[in-house]
LONUSE-472587 format. One record per residue: chain; residue in one letter; x, y, z of N, C-alpha, C in turn; residue number from 1. Coordinates in Angstrom, 2 decimals. Example, Ala and Ser with C-alpha at 12.3 -4.5 7.8 and 13.67 -1.06 7.14 Angstrom:
BEGIN
REC chain res     n_u     n_v     n_w    ca_u    ca_v    ca_w     c_u     c_v     c_w   n
REC     A   a   13.19   -5.69    7.80   12.30   -4.50    7.80   13.20   -3.30    7.80   1
REC     A   s   12.85   -2.25    7.08   13.67   -1.06    7.14   12.90    0.03    7.87   2
This chain:
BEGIN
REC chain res     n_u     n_v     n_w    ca_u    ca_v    ca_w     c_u     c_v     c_w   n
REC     A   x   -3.82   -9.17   13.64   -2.93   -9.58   12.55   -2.78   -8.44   11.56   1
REC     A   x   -1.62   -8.42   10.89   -1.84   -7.16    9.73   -1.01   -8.25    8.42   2
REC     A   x   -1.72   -9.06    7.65   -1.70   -9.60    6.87   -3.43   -9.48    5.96   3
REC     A   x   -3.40   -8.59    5.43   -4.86   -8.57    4.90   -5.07   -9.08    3.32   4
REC     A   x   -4.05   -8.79    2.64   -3.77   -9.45    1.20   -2.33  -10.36    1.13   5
REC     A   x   -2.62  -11.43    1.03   -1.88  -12.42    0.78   -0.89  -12.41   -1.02   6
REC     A   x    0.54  -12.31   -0.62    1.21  -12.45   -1.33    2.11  -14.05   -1.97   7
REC     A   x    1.80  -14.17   -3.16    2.35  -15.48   -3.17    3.64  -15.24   -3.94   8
REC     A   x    4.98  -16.18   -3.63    6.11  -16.24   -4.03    6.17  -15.92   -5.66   9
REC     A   x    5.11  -15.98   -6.57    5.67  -15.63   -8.03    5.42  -14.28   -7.97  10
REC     A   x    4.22  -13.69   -7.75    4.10  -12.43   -7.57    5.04  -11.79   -7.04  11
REC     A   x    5.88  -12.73   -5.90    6.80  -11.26   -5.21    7.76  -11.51   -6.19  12
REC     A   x    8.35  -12.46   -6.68    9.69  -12.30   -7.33    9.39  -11.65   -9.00  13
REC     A   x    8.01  -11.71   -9.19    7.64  -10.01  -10.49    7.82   -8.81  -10.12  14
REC     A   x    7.59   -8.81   -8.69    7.56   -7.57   -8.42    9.13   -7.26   -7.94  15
REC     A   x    9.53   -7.86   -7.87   11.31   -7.53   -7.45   12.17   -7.20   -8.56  16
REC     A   x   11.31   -7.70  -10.17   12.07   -7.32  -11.35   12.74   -5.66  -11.12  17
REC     A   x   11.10   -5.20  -10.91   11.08   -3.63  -10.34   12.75   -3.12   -9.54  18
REC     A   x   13.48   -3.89   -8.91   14.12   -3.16   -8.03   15.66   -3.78   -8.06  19
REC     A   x   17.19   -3.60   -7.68   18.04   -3.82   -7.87   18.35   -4.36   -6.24  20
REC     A   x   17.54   -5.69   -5.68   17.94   -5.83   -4.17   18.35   -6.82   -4.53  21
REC     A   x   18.35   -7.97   -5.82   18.36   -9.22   -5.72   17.03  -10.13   -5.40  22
REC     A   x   17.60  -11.09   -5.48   16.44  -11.90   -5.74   16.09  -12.28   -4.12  23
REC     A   x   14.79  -13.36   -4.17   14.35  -13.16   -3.04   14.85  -14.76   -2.49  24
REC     A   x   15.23  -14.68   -0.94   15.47  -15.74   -0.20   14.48  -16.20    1.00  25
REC     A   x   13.64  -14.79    1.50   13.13  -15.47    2.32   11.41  -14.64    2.45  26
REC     A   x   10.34  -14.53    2.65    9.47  -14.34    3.03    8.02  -14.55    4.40  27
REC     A   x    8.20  -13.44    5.19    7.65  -14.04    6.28    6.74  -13.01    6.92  28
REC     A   x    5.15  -12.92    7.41    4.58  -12.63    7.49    4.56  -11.93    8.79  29
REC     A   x    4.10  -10.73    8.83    4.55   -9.81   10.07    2.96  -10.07   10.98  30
REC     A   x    2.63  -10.26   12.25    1.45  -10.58   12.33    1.44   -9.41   13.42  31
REC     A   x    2.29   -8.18   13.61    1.96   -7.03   14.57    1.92   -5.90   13.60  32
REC     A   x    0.64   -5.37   13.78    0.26   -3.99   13.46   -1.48   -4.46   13.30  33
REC     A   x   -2.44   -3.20   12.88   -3.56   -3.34   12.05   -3.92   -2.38   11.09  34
REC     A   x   -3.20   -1.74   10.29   -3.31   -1.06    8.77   -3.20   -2.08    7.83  35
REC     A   x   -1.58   -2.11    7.40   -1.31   -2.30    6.50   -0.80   -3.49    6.50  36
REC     A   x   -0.88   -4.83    5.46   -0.12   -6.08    5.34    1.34   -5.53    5.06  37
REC     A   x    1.71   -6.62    6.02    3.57   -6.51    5.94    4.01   -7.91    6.23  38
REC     A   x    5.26   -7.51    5.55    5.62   -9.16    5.64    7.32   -8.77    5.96  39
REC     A   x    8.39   -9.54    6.65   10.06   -9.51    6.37   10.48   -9.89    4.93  40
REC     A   x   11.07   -9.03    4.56   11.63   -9.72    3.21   13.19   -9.46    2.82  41
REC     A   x   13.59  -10.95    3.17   15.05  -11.00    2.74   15.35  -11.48    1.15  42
REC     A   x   16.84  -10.79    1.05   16.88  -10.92   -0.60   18.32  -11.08   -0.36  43
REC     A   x   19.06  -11.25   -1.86   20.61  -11.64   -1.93   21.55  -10.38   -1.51  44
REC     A   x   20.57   -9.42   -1.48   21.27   -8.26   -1.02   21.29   -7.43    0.14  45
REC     A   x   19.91   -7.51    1.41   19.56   -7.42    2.10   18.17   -8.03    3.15  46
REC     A   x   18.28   -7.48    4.21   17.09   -7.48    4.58   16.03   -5.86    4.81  47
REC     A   x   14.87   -6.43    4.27   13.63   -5.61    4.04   12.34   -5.40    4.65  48
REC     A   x   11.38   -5.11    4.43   10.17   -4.97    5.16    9.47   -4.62    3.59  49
REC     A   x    8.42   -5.62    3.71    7.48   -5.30    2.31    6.08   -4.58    2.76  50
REC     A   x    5.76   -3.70    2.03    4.39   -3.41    2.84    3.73   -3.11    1.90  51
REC     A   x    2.23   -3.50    1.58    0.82   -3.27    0.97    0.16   -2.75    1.53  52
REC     A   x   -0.08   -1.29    1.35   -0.73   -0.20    1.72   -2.13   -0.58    1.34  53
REC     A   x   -3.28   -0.75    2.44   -4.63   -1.49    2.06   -5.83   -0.20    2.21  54
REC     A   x   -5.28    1.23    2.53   -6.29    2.39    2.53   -5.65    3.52    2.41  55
REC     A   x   -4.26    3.54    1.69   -4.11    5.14    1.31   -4.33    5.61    0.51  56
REC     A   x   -4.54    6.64   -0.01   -4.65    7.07   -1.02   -3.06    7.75   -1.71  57
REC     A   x   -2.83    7.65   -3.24   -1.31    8.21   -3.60   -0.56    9.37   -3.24  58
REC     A   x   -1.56   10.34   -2.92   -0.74   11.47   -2.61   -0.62   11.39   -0.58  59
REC     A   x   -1.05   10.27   -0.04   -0.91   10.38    0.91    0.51    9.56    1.24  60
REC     A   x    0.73    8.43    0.21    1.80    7.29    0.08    3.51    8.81   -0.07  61
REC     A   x    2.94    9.40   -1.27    4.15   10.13   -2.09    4.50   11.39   -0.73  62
REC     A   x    3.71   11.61    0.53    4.14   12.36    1.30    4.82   11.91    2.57  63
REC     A   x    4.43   10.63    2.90    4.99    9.66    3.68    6.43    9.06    3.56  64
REC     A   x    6.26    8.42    2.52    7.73    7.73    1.67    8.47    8.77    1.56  65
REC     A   x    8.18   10.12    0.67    8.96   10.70    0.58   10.02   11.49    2.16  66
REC     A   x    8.77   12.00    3.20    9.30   12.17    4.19   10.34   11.39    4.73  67
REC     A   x   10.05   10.16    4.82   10.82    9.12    5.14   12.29    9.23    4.61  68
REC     A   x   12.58    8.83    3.29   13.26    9.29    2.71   14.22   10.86    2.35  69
REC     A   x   13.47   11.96    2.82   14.17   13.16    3.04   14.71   12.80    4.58  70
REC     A   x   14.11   12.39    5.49   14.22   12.77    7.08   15.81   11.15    6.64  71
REC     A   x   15.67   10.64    6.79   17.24    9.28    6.56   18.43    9.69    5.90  72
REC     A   x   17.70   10.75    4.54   19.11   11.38    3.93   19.99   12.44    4.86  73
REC     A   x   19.20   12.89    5.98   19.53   13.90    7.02   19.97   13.37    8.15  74
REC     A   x   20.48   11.87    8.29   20.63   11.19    9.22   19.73   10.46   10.37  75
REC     A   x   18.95   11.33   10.21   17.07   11.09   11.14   17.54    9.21   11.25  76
REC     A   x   17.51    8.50   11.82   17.16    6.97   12.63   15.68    6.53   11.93  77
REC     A   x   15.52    6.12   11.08   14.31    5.78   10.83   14.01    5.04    9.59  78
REC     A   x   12.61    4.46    9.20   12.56    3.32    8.25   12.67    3.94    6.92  79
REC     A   x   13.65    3.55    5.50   14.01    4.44    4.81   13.25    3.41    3.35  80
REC     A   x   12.36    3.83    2.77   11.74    3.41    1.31   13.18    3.15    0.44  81
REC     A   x   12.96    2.21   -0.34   14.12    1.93   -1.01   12.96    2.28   -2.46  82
REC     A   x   13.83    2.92   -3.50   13.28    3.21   -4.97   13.38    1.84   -5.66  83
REC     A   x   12.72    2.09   -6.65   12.66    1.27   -7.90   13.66    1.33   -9.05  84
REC     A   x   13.47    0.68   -9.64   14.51    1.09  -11.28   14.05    2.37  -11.68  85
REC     A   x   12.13    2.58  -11.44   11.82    3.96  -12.34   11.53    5.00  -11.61  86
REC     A   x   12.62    4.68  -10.08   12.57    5.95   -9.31   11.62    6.39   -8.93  87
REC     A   x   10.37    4.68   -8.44    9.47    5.16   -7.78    9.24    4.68   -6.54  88
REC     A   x    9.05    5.26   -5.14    8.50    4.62   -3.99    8.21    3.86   -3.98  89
REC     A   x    7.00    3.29   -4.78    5.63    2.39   -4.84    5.30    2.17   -6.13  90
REC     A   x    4.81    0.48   -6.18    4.19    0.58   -7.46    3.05   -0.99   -7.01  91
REC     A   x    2.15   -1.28   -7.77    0.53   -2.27   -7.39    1.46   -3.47   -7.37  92
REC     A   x    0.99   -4.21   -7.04    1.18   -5.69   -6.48    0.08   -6.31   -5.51  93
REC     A   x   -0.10   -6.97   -6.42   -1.73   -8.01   -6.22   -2.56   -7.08   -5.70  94
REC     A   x   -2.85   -5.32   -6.55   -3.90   -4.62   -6.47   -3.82   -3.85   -5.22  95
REC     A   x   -2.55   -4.08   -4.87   -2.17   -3.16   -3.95   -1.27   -2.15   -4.07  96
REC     A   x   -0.99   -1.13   -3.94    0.12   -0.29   -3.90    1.40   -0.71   -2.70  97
REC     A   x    2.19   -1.08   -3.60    3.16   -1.56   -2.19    4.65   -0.95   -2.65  98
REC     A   x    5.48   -0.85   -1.29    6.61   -0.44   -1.58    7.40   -1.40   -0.38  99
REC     A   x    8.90   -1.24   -0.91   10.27   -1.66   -0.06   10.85   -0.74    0.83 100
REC     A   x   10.62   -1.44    1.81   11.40   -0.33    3.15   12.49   -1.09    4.01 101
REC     A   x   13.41   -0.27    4.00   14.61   -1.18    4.85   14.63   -1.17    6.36 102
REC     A   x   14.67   -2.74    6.47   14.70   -3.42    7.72   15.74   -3.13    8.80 103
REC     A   x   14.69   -2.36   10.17   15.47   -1.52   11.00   16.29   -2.63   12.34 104
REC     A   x   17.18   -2.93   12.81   17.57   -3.68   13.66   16.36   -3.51   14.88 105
REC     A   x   16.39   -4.48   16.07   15.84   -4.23   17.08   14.34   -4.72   17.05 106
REC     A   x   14.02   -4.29   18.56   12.96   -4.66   19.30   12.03   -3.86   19.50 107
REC     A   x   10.94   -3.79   20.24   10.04   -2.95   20.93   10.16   -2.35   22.45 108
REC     A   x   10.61   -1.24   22.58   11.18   -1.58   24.17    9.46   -1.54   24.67 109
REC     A   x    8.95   -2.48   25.38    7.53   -2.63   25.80    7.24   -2.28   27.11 110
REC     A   x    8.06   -2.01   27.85    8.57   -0.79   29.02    9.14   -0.04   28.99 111
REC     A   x    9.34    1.08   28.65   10.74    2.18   28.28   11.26    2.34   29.41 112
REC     A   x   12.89    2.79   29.65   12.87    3.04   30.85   13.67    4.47   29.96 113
REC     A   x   13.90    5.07   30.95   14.45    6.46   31.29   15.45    6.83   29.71 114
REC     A   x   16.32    6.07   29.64   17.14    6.37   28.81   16.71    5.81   27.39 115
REC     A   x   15.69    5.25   27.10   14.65    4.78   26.04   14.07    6.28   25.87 116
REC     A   x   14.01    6.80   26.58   12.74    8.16   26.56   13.47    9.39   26.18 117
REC     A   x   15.03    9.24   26.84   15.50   10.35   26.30   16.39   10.32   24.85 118
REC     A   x   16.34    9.12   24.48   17.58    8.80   23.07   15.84    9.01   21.87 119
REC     A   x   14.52    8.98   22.26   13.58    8.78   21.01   13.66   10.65   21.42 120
REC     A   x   13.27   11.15   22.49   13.06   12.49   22.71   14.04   13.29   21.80 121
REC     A   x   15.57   12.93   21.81   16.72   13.58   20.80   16.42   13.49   19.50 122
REC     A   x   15.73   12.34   19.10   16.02   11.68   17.75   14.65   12.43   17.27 123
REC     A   x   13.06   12.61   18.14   12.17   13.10   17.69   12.30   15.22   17.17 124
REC     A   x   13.66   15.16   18.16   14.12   16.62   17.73   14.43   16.68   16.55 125
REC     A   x   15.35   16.32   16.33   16.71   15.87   14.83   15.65   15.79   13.98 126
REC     A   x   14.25   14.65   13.97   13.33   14.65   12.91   12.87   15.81   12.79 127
REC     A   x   12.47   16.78   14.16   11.33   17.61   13.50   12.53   18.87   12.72 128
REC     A   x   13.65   19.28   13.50   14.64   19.79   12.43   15.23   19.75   10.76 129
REC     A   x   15.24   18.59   11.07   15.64   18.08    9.62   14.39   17.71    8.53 130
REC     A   x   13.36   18.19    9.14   11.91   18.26    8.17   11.54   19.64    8.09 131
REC     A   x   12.19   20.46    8.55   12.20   21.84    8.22   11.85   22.00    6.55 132
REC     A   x   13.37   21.43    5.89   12.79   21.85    4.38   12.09   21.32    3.72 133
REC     A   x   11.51   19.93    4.26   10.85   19.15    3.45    9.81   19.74    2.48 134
REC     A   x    9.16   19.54    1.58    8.55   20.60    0.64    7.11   20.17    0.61 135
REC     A   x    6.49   18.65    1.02    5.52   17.75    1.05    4.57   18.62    2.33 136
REC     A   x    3.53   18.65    1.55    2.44   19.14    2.47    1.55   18.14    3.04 137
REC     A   x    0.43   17.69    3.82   -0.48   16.73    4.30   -1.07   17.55    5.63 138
REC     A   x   -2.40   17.43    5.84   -3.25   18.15    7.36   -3.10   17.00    7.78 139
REC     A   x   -3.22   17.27    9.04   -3.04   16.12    9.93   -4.16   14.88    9.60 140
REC     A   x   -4.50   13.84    9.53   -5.20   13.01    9.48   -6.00   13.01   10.83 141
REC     A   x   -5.78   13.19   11.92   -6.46   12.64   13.25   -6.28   13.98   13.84 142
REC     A   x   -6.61   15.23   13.42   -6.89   16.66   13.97   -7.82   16.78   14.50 143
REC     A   x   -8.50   18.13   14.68   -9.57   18.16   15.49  -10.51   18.32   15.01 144
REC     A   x  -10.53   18.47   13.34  -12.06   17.74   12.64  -12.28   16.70   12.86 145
REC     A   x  -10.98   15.81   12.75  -11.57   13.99   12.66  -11.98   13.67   14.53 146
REC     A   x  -11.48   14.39   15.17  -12.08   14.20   16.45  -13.48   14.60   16.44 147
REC     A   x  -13.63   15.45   16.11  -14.92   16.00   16.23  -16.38   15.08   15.38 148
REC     A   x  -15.71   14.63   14.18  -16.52   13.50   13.77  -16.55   12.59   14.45 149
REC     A   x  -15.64   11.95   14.98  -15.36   10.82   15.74  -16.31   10.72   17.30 150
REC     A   x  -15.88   12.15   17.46  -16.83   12.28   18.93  -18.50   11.93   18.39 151
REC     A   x  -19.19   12.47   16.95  -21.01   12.74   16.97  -20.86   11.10   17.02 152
REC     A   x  -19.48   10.02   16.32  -19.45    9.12   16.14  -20.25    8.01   17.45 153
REC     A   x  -19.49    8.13   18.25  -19.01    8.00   19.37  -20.78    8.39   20.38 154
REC     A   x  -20.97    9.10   20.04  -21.75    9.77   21.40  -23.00    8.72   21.95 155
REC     A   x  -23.83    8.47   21.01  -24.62    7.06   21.57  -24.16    6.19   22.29 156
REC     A   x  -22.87    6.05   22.30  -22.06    4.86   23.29  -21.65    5.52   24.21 157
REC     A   x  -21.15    6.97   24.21  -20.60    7.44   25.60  -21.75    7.82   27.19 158
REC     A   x  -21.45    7.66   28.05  -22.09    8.31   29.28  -22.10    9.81   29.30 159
REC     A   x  -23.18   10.25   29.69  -23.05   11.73   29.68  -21.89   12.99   30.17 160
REC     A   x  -21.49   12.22   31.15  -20.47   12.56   31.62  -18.79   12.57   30.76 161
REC     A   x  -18.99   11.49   30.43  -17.68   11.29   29.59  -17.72   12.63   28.13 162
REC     A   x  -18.65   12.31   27.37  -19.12   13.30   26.37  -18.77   14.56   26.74 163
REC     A   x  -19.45   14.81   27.69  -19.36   16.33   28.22  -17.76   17.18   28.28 164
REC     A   x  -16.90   16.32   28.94  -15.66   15.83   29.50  -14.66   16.12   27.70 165
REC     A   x  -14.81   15.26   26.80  -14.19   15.33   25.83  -14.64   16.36   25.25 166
REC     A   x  -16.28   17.06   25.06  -16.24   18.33   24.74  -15.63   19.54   25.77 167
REC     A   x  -15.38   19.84   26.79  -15.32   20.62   27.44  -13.28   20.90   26.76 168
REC     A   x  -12.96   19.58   26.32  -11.41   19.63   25.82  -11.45   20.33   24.65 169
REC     A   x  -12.26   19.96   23.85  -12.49   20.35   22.41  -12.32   22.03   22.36 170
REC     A   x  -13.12   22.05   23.23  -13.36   23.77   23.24  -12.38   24.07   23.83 171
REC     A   x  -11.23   23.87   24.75  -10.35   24.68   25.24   -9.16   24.28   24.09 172
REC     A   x   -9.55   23.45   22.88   -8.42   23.56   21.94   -8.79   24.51   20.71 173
REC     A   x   -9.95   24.58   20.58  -10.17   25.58   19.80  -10.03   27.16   20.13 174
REC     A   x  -10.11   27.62   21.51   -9.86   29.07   22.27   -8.45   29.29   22.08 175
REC     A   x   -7.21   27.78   22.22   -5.96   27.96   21.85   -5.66   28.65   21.08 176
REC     A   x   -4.70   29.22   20.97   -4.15   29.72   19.20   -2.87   28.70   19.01 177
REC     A   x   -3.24   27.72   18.64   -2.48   26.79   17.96   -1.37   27.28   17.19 178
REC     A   x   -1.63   28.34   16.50   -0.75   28.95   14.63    0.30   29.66   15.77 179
REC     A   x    0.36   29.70   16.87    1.67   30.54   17.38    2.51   29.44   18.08 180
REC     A   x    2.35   28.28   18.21    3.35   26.93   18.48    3.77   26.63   17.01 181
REC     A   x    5.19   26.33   17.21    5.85   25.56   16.27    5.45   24.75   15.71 182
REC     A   x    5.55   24.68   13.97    5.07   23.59   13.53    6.00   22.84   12.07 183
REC     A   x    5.37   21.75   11.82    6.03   21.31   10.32    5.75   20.27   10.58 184
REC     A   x    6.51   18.88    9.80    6.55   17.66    9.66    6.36   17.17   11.10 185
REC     A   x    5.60   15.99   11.03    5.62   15.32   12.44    5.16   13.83   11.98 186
REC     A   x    5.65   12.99   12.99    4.97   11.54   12.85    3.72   11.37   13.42 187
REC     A   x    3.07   12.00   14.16    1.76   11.95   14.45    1.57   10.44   15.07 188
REC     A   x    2.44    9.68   15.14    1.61    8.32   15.82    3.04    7.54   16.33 189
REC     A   x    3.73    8.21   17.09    5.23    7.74   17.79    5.23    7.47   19.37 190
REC     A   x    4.02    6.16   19.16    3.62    5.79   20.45    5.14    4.49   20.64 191
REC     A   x    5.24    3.73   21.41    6.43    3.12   21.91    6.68    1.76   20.59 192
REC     A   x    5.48    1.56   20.42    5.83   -0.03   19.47    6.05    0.94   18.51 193
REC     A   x    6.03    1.95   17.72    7.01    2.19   16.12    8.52    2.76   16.45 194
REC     A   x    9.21    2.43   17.52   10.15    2.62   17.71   10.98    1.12   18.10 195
REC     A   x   12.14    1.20   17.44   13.06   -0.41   17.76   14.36    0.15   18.50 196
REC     A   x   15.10   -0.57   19.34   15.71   -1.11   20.03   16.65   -1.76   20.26 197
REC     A   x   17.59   -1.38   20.16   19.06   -2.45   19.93   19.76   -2.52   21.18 198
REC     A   x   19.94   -3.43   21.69   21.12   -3.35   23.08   20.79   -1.97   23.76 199
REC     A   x   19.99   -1.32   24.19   19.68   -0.45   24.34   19.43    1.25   23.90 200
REC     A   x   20.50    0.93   22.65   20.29    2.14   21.65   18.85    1.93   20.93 201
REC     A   x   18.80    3.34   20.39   17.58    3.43   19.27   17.72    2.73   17.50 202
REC     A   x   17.58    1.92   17.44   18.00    1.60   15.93   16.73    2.01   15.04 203
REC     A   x   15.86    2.70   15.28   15.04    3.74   14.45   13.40    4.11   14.96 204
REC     A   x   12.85    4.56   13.86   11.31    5.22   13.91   10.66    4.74   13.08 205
REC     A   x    9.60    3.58   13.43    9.12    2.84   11.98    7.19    3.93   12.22 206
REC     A   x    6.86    3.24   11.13    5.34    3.29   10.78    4.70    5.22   10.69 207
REC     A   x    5.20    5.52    9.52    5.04    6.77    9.06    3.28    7.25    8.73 208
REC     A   x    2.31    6.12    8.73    0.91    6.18    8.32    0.47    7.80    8.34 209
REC     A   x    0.30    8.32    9.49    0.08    9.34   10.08    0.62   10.35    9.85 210
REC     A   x    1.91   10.40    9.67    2.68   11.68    9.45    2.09   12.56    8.54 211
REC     A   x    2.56   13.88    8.73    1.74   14.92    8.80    2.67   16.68    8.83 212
REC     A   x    1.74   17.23    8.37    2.28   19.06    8.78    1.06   19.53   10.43 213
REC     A   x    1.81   19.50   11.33    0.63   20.33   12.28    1.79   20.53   13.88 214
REC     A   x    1.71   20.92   15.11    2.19   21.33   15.45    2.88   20.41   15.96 215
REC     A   x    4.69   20.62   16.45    5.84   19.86   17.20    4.78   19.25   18.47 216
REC     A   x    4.41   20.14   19.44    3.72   19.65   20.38    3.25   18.32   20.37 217
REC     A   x    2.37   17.93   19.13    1.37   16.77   18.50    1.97   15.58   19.00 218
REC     A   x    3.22   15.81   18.49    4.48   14.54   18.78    4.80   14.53   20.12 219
REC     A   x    5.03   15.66   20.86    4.86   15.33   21.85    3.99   14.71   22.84 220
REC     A   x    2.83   15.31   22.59    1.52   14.79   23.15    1.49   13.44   23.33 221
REC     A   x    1.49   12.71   21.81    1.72   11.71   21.79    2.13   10.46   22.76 222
């Protein structure tokens, strides 16, 4: 479920003073993901996506949103933060930092087929292009420090073999020279469910958590 703080109807319609969408008509609880609580939120003016960020920290929110927001003004397909009256991303609600993001048409394609693979492959170009100028810095969150913690994490539970196996990777990424592959903005986590689906077109790139400065490849990997 990704409902972790519960929003009740007076709270949201205080917090909508904040914003010029209209008032609220409908509220409904998103029960796919596990970060962040999200809920659908329709209003007299659209439909939305509310989200309560439950472990970022601000300068990780102001590099995300903002990406978001630079990469949509560039045409980029993807989930676009709507501002406030005081021209801000985000602001607390029930002790959360939460912001408005507009609601992308579509589905999950939960099999991709062929032409699913090549319309996100175009669109993951166009993003990493059009994040060229972006000015927002962030290290990757899930690099090869946090692996490397993750692995001493990890090692009491792994078989010797396996261990061995994920170090023997480690080290042939560190012999790499990484700094001579292309790099900049990336989504870092553009596995098949943050992508939607319309009649078979792409109707966008949701769930920015991750995004990041580190190499094009990353996204590919992915």
């Amino acid at each position: 479920m990704s409902v972790y703080t519960t929003v009740e109807s007076s709270q949201l319609e205080q917090f909508l003073l904040r914003y010029e969408i209209g008032k609220l008509r409908d509220l409904e609880p998103i029960a796919a993901g596990i970060t962040n609580t999200n809920y659908y939120l329709d209003t007299e003016h659209g439909r939305f996506v509310l989200t309560l960020y439950e472990h970022h920290k601000a300068s990780e929110l102001d590099y995300m949103l903002g990406l978001q927001q630079h990469l949509a003004g560039k045409s980029v397909r993807c989930a676009e933060p709507v501002k406030d009256r005081f021209d801000q991303f985000y602001s607390s609600l029930n002790q959360r930092p939460a912001a408005i993001i507009r609601r992308i048409a579509g589905e999950v394609a939960t099999t991709p087929d062929i032409l699913n693979c090549a319309s996100i492959g175009a669109e993951l170009a166009r993003f990493h292009l059009a994040g060229g100028d972006y000015t927002g810095r962030r290290n990757n969150p899930r690099g090869v420090e946090w692996i490397l913690t993750a692995l001493e994490t990890l090692k009491p539970r792994l078989a010797e073999k396996d261990f061995q196996s994920v170090s023997a990777t480690l080290d042939s990424c560190r012999d790499f020279q990484l700094d001579r592959l292309p790099c900049g903005a990336i989504h870092a986590d553009l596995f098949h469910d943050n992508a939607l689906f319309l009649n078979g077109e792409l109707g966008g790139i949701l769930d920015f958590d991750y995004a990041c400065n580190d190499n094009f490849v990353f996204d590919i990997a992915v």
